[in-house]
N, CA, C and O atoms as a Tinker XYZ file with bonds, in Angstrom:
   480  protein
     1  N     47.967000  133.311000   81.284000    73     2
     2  CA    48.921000  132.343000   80.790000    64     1     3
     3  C     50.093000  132.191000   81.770000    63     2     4     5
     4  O     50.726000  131.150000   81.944000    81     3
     5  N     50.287000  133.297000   82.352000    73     3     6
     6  CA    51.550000  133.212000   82.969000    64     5     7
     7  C     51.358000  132.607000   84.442000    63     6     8     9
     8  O     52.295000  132.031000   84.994000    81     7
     9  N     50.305000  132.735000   84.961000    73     7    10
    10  CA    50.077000  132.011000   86.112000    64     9    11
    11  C     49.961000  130.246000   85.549000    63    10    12    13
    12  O     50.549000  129.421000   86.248000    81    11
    13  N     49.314000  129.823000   84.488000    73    11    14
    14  CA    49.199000  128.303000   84.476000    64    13    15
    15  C     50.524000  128.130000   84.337000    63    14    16    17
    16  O     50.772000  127.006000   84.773000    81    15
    17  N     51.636000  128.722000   83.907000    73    15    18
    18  CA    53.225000  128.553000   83.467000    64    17    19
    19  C     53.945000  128.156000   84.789000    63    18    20    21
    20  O     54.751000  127.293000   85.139000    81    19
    21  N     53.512000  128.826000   85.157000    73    19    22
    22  CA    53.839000  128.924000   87.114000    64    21    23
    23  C     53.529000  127.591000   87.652000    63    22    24    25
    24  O     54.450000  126.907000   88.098000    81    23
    25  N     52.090000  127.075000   87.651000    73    23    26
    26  CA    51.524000  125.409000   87.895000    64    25    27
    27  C     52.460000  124.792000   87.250000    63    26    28    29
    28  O     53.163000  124.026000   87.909000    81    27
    29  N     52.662000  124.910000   86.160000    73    27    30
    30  CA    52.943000  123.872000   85.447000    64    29    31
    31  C     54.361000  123.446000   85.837000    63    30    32    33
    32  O     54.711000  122.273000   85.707000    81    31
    33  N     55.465000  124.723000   86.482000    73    31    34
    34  CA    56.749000  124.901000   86.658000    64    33    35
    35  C     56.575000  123.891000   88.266000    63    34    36    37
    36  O     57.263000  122.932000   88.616000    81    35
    37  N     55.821000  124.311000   88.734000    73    35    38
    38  CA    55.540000  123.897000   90.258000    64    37    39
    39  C     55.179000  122.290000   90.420000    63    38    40    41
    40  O     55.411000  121.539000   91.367000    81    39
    41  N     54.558000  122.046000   89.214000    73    39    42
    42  CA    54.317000  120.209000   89.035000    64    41    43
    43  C     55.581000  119.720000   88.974000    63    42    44    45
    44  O     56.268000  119.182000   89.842000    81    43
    45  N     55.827000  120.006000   87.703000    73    43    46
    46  CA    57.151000  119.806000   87.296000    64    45    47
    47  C     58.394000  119.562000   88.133000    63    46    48    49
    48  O     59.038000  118.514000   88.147000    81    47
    49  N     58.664000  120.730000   88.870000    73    47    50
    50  CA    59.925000  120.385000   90.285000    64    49    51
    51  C     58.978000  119.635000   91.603000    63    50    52    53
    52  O     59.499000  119.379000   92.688000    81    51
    53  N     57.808000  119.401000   91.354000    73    51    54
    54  CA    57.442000  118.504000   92.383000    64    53    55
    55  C     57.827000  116.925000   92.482000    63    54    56    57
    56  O     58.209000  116.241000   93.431000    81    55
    57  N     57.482000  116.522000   90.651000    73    55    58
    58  CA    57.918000  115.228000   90.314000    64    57    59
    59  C     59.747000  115.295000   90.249000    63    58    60    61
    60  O     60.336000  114.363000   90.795000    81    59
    61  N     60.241000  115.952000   89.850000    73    59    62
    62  CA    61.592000  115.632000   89.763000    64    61    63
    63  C     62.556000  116.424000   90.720000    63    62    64    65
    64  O     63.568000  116.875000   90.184000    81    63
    65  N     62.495000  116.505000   91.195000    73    63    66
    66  CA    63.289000  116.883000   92.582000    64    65    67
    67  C     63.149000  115.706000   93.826000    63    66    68    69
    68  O     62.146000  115.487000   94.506000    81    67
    69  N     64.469000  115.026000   93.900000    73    67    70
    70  CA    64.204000  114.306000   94.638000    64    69    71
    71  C     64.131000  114.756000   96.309000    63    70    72    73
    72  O     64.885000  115.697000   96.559000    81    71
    73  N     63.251000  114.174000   97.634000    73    71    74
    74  CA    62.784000  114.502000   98.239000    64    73    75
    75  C     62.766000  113.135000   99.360000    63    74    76    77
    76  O     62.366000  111.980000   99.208000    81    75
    77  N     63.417000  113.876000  100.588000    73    75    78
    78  CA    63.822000  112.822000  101.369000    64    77    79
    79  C     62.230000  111.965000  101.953000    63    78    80    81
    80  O     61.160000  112.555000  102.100000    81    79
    81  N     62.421000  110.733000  102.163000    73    79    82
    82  CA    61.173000  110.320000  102.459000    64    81    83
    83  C     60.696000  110.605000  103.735000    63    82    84    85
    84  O     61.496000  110.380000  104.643000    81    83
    85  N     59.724000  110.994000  104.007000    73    83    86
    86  CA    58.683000  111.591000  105.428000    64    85    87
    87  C     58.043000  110.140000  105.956000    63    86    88    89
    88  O     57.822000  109.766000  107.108000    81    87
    89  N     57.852000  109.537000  104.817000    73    87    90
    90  CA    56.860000  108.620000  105.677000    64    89    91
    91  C     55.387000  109.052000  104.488000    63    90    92    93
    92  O     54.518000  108.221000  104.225000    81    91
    93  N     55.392000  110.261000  104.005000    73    91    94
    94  CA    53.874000  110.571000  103.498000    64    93    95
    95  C     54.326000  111.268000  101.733000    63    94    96    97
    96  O     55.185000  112.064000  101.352000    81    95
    97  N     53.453000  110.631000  101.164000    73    95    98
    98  CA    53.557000  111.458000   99.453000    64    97    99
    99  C     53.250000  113.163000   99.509000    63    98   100   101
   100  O     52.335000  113.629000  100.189000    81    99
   101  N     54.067000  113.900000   98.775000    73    99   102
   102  CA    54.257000  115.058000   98.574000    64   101   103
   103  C     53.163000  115.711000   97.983000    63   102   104   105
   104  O     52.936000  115.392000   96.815000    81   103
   105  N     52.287000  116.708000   98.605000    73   103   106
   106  CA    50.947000  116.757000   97.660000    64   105   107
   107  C     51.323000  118.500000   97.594000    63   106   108   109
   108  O     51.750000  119.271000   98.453000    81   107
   109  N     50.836000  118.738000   95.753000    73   107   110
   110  CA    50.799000  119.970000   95.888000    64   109   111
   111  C     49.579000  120.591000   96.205000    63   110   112   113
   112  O     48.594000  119.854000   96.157000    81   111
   113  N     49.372000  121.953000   96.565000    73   111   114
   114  CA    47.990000  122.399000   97.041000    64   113   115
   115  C     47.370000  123.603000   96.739000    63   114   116   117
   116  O     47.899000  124.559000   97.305000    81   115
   117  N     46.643000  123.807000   96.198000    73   115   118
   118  CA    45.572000  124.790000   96.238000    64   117   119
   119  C     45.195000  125.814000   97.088000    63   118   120   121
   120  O     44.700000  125.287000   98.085000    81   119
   121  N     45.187000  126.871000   97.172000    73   119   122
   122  CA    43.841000  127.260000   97.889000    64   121   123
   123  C     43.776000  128.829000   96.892000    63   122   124   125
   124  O     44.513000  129.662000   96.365000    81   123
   125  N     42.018000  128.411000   97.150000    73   123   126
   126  CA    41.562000  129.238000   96.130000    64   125   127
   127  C     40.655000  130.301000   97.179000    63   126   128   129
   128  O     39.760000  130.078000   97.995000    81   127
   129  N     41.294000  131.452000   96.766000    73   127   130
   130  CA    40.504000  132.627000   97.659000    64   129   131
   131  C     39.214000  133.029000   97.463000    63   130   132   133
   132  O     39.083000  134.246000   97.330000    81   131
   133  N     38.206000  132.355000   97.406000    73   131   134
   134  CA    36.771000  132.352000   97.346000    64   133   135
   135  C     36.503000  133.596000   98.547000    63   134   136   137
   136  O     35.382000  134.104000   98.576000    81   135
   137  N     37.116000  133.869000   99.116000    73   135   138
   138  CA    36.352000  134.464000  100.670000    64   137   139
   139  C     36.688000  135.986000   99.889000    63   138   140   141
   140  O     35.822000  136.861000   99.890000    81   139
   141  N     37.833000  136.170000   99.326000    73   139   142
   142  CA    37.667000  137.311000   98.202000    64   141   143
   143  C     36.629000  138.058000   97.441000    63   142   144   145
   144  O     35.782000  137.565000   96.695000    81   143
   145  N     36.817000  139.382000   97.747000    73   143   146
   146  CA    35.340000  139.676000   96.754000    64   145   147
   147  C     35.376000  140.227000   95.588000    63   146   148   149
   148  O     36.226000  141.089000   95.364000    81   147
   149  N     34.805000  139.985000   94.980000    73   147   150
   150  CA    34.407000  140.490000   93.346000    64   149   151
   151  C     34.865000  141.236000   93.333000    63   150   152   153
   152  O     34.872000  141.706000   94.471000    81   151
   153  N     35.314000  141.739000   92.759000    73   151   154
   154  CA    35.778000  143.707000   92.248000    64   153   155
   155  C     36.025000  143.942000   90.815000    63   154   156   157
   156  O     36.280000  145.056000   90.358000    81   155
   157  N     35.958000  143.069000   90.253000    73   155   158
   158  CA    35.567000  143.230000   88.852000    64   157   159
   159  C     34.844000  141.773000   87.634000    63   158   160   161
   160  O     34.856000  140.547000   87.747000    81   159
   161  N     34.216000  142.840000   86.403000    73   159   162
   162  CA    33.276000  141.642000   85.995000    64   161   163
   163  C     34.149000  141.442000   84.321000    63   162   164   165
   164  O     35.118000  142.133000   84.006000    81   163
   165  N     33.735000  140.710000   83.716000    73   163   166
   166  CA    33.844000  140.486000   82.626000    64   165   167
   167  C     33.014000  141.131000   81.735000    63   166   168   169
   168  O     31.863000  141.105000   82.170000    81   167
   169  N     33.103000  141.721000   80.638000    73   167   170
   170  CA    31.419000  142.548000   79.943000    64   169   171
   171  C     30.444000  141.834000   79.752000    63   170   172   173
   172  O     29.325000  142.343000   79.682000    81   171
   173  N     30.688000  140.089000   79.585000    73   171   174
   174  CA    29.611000  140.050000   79.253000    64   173   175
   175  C     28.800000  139.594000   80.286000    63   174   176   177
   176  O     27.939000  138.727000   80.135000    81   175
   177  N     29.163000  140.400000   81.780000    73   175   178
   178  CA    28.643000  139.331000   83.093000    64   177   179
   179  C     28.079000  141.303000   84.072000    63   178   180   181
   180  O     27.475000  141.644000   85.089000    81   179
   181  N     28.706000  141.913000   83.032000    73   179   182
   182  CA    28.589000  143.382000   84.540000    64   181   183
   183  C     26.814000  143.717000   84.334000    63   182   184   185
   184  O     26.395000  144.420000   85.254000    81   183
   185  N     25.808000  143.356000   83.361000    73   183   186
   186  CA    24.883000  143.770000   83.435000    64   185   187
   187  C     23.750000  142.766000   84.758000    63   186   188   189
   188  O     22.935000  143.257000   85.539000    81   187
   189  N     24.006000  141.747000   84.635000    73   187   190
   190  CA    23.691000  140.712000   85.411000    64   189   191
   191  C     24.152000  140.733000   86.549000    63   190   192   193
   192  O     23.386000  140.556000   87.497000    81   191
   193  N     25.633000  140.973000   86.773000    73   191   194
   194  CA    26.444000  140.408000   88.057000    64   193   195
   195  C     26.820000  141.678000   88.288000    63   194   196   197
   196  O     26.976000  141.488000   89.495000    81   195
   197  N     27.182000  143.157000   88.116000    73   195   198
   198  CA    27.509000  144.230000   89.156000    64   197   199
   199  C     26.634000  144.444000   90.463000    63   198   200   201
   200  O     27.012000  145.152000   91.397000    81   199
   201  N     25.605000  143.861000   90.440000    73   199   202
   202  CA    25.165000  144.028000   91.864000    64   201   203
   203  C     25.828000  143.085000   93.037000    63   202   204   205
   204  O     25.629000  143.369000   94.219000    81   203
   205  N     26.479000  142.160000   92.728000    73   203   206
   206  CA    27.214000  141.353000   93.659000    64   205   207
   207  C     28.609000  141.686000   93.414000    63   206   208   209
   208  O     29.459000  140.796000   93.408000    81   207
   209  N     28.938000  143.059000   93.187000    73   207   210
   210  CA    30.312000  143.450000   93.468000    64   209   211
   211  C     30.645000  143.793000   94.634000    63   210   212   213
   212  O     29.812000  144.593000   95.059000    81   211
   213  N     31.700000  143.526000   95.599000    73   211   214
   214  CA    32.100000  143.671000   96.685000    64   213   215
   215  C     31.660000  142.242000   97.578000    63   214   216   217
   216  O     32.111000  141.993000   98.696000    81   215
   217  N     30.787000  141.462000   96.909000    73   215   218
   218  CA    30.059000  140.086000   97.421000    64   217   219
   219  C     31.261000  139.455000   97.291000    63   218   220   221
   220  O     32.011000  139.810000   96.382000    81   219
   221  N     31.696000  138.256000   98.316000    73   219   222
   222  CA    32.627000  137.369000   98.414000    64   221   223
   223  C     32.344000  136.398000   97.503000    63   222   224   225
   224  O     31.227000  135.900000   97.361000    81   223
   225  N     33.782000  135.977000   96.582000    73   223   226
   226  CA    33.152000  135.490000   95.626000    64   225   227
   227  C     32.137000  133.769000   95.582000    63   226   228   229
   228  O     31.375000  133.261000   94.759000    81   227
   229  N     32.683000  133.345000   96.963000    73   227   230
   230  CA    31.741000  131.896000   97.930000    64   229   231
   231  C     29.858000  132.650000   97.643000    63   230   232   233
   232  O     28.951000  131.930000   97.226000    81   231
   233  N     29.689000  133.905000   97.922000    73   231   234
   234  CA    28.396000  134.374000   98.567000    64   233   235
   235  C     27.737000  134.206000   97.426000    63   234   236   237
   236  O     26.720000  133.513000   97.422000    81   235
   237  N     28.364000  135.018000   95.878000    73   235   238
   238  CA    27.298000  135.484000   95.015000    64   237   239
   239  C     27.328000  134.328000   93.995000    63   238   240   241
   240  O     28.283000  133.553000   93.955000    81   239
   241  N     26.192000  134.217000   93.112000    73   239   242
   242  CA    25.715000  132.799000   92.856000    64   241   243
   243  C     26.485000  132.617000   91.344000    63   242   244   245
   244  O     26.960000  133.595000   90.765000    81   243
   245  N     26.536000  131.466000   90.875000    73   243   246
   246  CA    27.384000  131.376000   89.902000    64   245   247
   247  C     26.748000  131.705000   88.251000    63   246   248   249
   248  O     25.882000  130.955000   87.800000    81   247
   249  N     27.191000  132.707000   87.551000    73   247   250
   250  CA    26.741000  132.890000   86.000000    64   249   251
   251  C     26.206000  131.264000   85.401000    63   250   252   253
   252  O     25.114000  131.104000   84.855000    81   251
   253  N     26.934000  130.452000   85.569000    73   251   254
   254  CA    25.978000  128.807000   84.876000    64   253   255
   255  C     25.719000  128.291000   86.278000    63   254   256   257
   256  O     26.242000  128.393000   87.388000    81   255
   257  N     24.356000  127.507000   85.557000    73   255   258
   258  CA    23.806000  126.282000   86.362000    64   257   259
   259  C     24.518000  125.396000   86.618000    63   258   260   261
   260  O     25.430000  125.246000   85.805000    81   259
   261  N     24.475000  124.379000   87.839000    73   259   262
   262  CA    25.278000  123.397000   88.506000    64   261   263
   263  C     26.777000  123.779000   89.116000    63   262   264   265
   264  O     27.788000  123.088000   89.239000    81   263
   265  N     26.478000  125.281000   89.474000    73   263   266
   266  CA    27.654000  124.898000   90.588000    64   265   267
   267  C     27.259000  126.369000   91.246000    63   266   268   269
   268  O     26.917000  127.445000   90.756000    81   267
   269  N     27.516000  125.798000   92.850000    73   267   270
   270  CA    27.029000  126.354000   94.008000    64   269   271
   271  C     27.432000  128.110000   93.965000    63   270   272   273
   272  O     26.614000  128.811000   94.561000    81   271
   273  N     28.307000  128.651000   93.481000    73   271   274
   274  CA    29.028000  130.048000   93.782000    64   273   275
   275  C     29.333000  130.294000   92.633000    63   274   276   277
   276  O     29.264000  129.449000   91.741000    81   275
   277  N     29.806000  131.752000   92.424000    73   275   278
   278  CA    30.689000  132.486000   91.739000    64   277   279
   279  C     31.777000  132.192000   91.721000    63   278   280   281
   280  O     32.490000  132.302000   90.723000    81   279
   281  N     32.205000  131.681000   92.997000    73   279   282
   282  CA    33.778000  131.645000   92.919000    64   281   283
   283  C     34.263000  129.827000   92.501000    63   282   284   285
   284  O     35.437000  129.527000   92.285000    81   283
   285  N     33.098000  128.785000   92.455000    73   283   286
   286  CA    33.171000  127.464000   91.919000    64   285   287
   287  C     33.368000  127.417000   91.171000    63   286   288   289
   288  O     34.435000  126.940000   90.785000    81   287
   289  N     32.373000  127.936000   90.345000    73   287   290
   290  CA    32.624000  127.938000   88.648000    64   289   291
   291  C     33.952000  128.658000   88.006000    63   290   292   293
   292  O     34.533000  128.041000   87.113000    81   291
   293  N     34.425000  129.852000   88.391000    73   291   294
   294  CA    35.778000  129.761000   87.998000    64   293   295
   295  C     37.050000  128.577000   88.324000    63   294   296   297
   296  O     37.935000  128.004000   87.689000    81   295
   297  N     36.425000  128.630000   89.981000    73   295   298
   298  CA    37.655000  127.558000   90.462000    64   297   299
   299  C     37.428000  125.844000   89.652000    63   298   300   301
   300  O     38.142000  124.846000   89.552000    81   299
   301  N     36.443000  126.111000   89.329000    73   299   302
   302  CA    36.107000  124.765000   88.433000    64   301   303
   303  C     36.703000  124.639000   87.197000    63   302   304   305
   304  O     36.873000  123.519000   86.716000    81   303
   305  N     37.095000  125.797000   86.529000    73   303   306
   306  CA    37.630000  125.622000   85.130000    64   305   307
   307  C     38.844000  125.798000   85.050000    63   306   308   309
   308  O     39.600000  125.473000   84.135000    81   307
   309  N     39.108000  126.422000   86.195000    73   307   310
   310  CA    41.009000  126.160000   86.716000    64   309   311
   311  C     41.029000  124.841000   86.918000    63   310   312   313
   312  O     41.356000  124.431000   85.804000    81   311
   313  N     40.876000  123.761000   87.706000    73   311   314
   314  CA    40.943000  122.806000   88.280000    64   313   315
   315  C     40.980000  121.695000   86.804000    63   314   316   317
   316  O     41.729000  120.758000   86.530000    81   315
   317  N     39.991000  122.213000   86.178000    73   315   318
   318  CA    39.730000  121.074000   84.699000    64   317   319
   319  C     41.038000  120.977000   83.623000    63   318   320   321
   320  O     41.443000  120.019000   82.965000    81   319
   321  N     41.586000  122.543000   83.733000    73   319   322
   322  CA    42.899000  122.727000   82.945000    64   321   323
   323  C     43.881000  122.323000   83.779000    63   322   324   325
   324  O     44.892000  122.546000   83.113000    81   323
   325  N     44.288000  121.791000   84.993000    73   323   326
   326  CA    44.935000  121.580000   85.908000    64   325   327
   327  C     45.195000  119.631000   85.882000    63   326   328   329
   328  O     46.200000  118.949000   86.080000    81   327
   329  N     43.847000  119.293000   85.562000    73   327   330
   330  CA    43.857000  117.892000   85.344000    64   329   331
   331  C     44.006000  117.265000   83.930000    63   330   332   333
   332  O     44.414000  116.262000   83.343000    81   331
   333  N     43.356000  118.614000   83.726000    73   331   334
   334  CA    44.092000  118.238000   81.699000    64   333   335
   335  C     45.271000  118.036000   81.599000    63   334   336   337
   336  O     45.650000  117.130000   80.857000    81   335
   337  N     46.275000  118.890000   82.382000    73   335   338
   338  CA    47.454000  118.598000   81.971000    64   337   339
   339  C     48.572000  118.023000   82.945000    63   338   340   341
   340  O     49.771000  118.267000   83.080000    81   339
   341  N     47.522000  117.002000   83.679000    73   339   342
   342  CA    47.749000  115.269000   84.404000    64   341   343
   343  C     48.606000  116.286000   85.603000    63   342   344   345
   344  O     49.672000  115.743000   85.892000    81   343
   345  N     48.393000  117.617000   86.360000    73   343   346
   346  CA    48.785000  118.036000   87.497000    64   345   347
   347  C     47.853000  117.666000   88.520000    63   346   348   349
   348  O     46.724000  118.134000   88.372000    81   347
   349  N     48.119000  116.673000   89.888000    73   347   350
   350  CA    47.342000  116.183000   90.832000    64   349   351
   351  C     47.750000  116.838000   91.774000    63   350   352   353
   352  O     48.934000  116.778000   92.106000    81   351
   353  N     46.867000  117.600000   92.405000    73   351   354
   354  CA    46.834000  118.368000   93.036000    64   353   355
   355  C     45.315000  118.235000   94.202000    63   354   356   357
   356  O     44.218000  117.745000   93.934000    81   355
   357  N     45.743000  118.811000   95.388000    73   355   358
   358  CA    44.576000  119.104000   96.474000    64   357   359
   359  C     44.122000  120.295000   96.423000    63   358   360   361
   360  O     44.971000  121.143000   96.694000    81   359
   361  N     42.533000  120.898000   96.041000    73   359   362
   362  CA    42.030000  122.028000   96.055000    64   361   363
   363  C     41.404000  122.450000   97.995000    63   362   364   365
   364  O     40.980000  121.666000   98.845000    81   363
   365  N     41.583000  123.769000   98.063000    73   363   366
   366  CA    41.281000  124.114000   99.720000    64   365   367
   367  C     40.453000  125.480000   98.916000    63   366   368   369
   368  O     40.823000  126.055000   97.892000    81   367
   369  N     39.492000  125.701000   99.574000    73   367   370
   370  CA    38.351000  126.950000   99.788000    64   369   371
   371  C     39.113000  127.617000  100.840000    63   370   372   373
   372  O     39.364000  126.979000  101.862000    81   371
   373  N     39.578000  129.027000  100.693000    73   371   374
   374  CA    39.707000  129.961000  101.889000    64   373   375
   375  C     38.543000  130.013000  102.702000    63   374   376   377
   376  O     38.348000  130.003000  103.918000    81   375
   377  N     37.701000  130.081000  101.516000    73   375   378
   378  CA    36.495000  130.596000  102.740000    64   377   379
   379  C     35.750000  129.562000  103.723000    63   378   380   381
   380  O     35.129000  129.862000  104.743000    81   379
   381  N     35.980000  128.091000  103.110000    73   379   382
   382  CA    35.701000  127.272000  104.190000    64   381   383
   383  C     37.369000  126.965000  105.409000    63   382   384   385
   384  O     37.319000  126.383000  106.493000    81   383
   385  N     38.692000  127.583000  104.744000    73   383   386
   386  CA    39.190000  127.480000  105.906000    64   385   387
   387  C     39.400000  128.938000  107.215000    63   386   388   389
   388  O     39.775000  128.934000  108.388000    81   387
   389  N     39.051000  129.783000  106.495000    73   387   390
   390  CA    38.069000  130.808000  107.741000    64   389   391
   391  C     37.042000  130.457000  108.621000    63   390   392   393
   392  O     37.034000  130.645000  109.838000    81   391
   393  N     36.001000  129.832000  107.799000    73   391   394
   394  CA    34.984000  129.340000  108.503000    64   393   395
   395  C     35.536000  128.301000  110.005000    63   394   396   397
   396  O     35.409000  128.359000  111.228000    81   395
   397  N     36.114000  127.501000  109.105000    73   395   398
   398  CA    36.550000  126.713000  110.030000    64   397   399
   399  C     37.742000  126.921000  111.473000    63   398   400   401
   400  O     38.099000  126.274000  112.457000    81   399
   401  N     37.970000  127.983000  110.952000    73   399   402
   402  CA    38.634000  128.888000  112.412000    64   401   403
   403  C     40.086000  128.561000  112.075000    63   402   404   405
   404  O     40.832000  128.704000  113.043000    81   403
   405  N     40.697000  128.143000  110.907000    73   403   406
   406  CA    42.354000  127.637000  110.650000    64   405   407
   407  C     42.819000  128.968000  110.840000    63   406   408   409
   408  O     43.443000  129.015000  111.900000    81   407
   409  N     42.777000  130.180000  110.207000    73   407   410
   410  CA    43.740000  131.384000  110.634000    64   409   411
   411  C     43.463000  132.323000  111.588000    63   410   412   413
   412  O     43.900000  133.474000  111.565000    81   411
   413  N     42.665000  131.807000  112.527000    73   411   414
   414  CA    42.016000  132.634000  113.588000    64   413   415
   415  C     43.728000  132.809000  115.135000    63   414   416   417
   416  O     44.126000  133.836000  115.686000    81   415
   417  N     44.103000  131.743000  115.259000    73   415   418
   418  CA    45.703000  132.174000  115.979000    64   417   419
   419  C     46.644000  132.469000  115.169000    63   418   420   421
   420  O     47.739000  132.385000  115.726000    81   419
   421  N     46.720000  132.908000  113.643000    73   419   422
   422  CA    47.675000  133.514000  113.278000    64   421   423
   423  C     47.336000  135.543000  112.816000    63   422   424   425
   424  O     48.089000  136.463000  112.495000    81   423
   425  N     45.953000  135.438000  113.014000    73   423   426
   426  CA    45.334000  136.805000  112.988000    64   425   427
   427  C     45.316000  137.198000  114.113000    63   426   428   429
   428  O     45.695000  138.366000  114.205000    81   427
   429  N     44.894000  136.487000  115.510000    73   427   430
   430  CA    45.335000  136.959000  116.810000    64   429   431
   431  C     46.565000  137.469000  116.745000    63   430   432   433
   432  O     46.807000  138.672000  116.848000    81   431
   433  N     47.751000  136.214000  116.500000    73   431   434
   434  CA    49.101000  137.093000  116.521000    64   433   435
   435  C     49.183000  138.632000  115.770000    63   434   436   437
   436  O     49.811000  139.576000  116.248000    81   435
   437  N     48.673000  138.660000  114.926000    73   435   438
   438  CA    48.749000  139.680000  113.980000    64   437   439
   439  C     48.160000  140.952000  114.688000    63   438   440   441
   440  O     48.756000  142.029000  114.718000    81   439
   441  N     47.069000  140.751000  115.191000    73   439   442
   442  CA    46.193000  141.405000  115.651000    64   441   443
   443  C     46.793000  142.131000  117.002000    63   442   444   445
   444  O     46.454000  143.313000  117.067000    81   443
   445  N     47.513000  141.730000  117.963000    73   443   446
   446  CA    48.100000  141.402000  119.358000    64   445   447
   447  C     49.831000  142.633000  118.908000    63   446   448   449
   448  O     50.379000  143.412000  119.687000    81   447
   449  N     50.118000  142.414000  117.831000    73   447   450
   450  CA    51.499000  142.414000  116.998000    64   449   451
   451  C     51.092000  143.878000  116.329000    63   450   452   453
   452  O     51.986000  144.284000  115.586000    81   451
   453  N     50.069000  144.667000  116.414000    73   451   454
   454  CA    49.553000  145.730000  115.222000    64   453   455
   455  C     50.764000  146.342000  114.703000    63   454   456   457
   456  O     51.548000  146.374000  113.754000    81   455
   457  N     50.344000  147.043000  116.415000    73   455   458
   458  CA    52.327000  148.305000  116.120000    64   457   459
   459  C     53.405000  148.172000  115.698000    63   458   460   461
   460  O     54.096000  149.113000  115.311000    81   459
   461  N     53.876000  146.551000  115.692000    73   459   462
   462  CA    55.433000  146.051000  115.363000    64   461   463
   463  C     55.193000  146.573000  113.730000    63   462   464   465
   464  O     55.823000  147.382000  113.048000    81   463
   465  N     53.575000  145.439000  113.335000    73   463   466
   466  CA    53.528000  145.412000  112.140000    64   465   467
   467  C     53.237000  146.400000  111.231000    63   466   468   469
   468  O     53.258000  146.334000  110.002000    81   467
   469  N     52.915000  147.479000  112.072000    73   467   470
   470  CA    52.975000  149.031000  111.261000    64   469   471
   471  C     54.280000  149.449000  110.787000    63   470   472   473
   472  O     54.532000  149.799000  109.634000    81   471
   473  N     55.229000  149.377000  111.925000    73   471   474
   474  CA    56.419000  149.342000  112.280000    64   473   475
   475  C     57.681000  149.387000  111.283000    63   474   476   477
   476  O     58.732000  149.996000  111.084000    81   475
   477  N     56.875000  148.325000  110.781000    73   475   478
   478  CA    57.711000  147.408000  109.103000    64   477   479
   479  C     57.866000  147.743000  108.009000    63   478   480
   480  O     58.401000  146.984000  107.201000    81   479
């Protein structure tokens, strides 16, 4: 509950806060950590689904028919309560923006940076 409270707070000062014009509409955004792995089930899913624990939740296949992953079908029923309650929003897959190499120069830095970031 307290996370949709959070969306809902975040729509909310999106529409009414005024916001100097860019040139482009203000989009709020998503991203849903699919590249995340399972680490825990629901009871009525651990007899079926504990073998794809530690599986990213993109990899292991989804408890219902018609949708591609594990991690769709949740992100699917977030997204439905999200439009229920008229929040327009852009959804992003972590795991397709890994794939796609988006945090690969900010993990270099990181990577390059170890010791500072032990450091901290």
């Amino acid at each position: 509950m307290q996370i949709l409270l959070k969306n809902i707070l975040h729509e909310k000062h999106h529409k009414i806060i005024p916001r100097k014009d860019f040139g482009e509409k203000a989009i709020t955004t998503y991203v849903f950590n699919d590249f995340d792995p399972i680490d825990g089930l629901p009871q009525e899913l651990l007899k079926d689904f504990s073998k794809y624990l530690g599986f990213s939740l993109r990899e292991a296949p989804s408890p219902v028919k018609g949708y591609k992953s594990f991690g769709e079908y949740f992100a699917d029923d977030f997204k439905k309560v999200l439009v229920d309650l008229g929040i327009e929003a852009k959804f992003l897959s972590s795991y397709d923006l890994y794939q796609q190499g988006k945090f690969d120069e900010v993990i270099k830095i990181a990577l390059d940076n170890a010791e500072k970031i032990q450091d901290i």
